[in-house]
C-alpha positions in Angstrom: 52.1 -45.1 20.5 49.0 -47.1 19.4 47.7 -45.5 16.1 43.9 -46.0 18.1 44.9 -43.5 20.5 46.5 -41.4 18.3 43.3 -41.0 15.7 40.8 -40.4 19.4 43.4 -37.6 20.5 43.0 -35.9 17.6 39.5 -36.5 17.3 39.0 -34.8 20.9 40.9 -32.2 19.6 38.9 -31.5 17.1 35.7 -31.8 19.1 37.4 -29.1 22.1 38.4 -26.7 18.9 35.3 -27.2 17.5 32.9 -26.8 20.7 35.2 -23.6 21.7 34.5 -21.9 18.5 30.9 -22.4 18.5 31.1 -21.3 22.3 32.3 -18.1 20.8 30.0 -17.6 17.9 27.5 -17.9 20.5 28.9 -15.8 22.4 29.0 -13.1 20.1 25.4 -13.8 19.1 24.9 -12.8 22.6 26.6 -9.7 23.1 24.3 -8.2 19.7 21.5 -5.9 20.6 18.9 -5.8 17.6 16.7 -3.1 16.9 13.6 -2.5 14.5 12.5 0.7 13.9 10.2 2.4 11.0 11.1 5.9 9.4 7.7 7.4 8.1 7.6 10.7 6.1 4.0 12.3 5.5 3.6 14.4 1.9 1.1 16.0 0.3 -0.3 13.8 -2.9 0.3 15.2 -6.3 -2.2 12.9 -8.0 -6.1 11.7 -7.2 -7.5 8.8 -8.6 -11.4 8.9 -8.9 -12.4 5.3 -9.1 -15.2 4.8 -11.6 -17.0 1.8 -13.6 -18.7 1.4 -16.9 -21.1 -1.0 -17.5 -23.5 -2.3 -20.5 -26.1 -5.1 -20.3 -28.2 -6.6 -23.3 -29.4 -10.3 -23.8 -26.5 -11.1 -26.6 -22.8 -10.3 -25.7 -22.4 -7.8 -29.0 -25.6 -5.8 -28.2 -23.7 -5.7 -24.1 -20.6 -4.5 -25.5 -21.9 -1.8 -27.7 -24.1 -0.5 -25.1 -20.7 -0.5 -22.7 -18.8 1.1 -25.5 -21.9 3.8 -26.6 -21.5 4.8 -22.8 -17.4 4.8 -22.1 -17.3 7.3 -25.4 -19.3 9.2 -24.0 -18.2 9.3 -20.3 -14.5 10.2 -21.8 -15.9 12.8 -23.8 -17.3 14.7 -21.1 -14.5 13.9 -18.5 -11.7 14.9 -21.0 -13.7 17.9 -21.3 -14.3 18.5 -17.8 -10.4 17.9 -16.8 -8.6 20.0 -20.1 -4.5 19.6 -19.5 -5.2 18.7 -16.2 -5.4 14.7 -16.1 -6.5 12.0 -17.9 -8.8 8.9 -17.8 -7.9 5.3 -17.9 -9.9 2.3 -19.1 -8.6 -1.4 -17.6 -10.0 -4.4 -16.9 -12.9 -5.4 -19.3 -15.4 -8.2 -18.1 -18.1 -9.9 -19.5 -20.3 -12.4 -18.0 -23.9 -14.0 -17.8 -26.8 -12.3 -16.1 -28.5 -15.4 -14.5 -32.3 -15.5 -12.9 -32.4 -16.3 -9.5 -34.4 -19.1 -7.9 -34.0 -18.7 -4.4 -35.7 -21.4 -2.4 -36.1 -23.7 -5.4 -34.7 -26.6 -7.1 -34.5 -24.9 -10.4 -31.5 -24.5 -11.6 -30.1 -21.1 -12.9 -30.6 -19.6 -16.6 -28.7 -17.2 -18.3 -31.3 -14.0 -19.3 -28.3 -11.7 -20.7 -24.9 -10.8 -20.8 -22.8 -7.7 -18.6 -20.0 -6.2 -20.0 -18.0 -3.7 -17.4 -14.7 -2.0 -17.6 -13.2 0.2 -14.7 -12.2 3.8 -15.2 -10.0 5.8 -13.6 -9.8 9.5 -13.8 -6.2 10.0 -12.6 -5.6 14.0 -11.7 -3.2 16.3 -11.0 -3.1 17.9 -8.0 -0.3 20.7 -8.9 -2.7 22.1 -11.2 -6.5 20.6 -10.2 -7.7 21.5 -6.5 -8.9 18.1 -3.8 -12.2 20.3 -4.1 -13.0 19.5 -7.7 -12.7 15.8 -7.4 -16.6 15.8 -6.2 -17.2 17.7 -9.5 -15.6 15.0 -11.5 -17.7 12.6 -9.5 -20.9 14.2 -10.5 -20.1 14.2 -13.8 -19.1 10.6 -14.1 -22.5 9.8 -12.2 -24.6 12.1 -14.8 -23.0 10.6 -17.6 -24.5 6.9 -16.4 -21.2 5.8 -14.4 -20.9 4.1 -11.1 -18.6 4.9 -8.4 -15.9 2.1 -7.3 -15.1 2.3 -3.6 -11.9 1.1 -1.8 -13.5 -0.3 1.5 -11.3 1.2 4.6 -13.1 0.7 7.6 -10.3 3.0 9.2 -10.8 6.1 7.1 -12.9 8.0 6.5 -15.1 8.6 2.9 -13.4 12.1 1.5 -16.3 13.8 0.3 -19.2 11.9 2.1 -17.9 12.8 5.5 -19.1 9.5 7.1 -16.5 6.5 8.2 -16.2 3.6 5.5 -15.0 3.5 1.6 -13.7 6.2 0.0 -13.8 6.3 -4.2 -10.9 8.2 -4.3 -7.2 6.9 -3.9 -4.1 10.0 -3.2 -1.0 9.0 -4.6 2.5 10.1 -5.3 4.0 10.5 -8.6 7.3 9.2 -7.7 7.9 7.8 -3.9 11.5 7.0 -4.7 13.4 9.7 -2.7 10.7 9.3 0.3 11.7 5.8 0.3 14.8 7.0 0.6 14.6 9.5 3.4 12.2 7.0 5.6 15.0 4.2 5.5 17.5 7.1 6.4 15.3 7.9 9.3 14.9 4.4 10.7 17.9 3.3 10.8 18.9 7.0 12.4 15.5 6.3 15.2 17.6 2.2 15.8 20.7 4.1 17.9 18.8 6.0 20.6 16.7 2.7 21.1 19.4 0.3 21.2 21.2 3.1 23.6 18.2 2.6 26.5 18.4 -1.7 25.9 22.4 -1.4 26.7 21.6 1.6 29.7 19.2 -0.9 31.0 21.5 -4.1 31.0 24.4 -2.1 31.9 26.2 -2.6 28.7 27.7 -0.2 26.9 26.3 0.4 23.1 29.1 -0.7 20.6 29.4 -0.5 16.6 26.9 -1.3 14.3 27.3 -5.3 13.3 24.9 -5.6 10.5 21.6 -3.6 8.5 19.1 -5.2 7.2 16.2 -3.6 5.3 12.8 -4.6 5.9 9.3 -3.7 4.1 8.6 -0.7 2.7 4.7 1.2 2.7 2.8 3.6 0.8 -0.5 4.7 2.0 -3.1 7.4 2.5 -3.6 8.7 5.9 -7.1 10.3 6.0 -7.9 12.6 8.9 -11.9 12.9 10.3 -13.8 15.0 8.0 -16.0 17.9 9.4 -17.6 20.7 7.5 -14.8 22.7 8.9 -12.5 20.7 6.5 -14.3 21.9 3.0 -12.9 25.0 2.6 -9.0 23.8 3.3 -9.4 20.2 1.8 -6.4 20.4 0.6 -4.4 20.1 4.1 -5.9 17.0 5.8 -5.0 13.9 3.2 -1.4 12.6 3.6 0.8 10.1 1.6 2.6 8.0 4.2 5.4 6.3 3.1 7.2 4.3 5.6 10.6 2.0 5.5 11.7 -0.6 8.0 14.8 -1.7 8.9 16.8 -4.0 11.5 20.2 -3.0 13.2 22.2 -5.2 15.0 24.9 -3.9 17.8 27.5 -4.8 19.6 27.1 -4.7 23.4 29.8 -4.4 25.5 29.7 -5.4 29.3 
């Protein structure tokens, strides 16, 4: 037999076995149903953050920094006081820059007239032991003590003590998330089957094992309901922690 013929049969062979096993690869692709579903669970927050900021101005840098440090003592002091066992306050994020004039509509250029130094605070409290209804009272105190209040723009929620849509300067969180995680990612991948069940109904498969999981992003946010005067006296029962957990099932389908 000529050797030429010999190396093309087995070549063709190759290329049949080769195009009959991809055939079936894709054929398997085929038969998968894949669904993506998100398991949510809503909690109550066990800690507040009031968002605050401290600032000091002065035409050197040193007299701008004692002026922001003069007024951080004393905004502790009286929040510490204010809060007891109850929660703490935290100081991050220092800045200092120049305080230029401002020549609108002219050719002049900018000159530096002083220096702001400004740190942001947060009073971080404990709702197990410190009611939603106090937070305002911590607010006040901040704002009587010379503080500013930092807002978290949400065009979506609603401000939690204003009662008017837009920012809010207080963040709910959860002291540990982890076994909500959890328990979300259970109840995705638990909410895939019944989906997956109506795509095989409705191609007249039958649903088969579960191929392959993959877990997708995971969410922790505040849900804030409409606030309405009827809302003060049970604050406590309209803010939720939503934390949420996707994830991606692949079936079998059987026809």
């Amino acid at each position: 037999m000529n050797r030429a013929a010999v190396v093309v049969g087995v070549f063709a062979g190759l290329v049949a076995g080769a195009s009959r096993l991809a055939g079936a690869e894709e054929g398997d692709r085929a038969r998968l149903i894949t669904v993506t579903s998100t398991g949510e669970v809503r909690v109550k927050p066990d800690v507040a953050r009031v968002l605050l900021s401290v600032a000091g101005q002065a035409s050197s840098v040193t007299e701008a920094q004692a002026a922001h440090d003069k007024l951080l003592a004393e905004l502790k002091e009286k929040l510490t006081a204010k809060l007891g066992d109850k929660g703490s306050v935290e100081v991050a994020a220092l800045d200092i820059r120049p305080v230029q004039t401002n020549y609108a509509g002219t050719s002049a250029s900018p000159s530096t007239v002083g220096y702001r130094v400004t740190s942001q605070v947060d009073v971080v409290t404990d709702l197990t032991q410190l009611s939603t209804a106090r937070l305002a009272e911590l607010a006040q105190v901040a704002l009587d003590a010379g503080a500013t209040l930092r807002t978290v723009p949400n065009v979506n929620s609603y401000g939690r003590y204003s009662g008017q849509q837009g920012p809010s300067f207080v963040l709910f969180e959860l002291k540990d998330p982890s076994k909500h995680k959890l328990e979300a990612l259970r109840r995705a991948v638990q909410e895939a089957a019944p989906k997956a069940k109506t795509v095989a109904e409705a191609l007249g498969a039958k649903l088969g094992k579960v191929q392959s999981v993959q877990i997708g992003a995971e969410r922790v946010y505040t849900s804030r309901q409409p606030y309405s005067e009827a809302d003060a006296a049970s604050a406590d029962q309209w803010t939720d922690v939503v934390v949420a957990s996707t994830a991606t099932v692949n079936y079998a389908a059987e026809f």
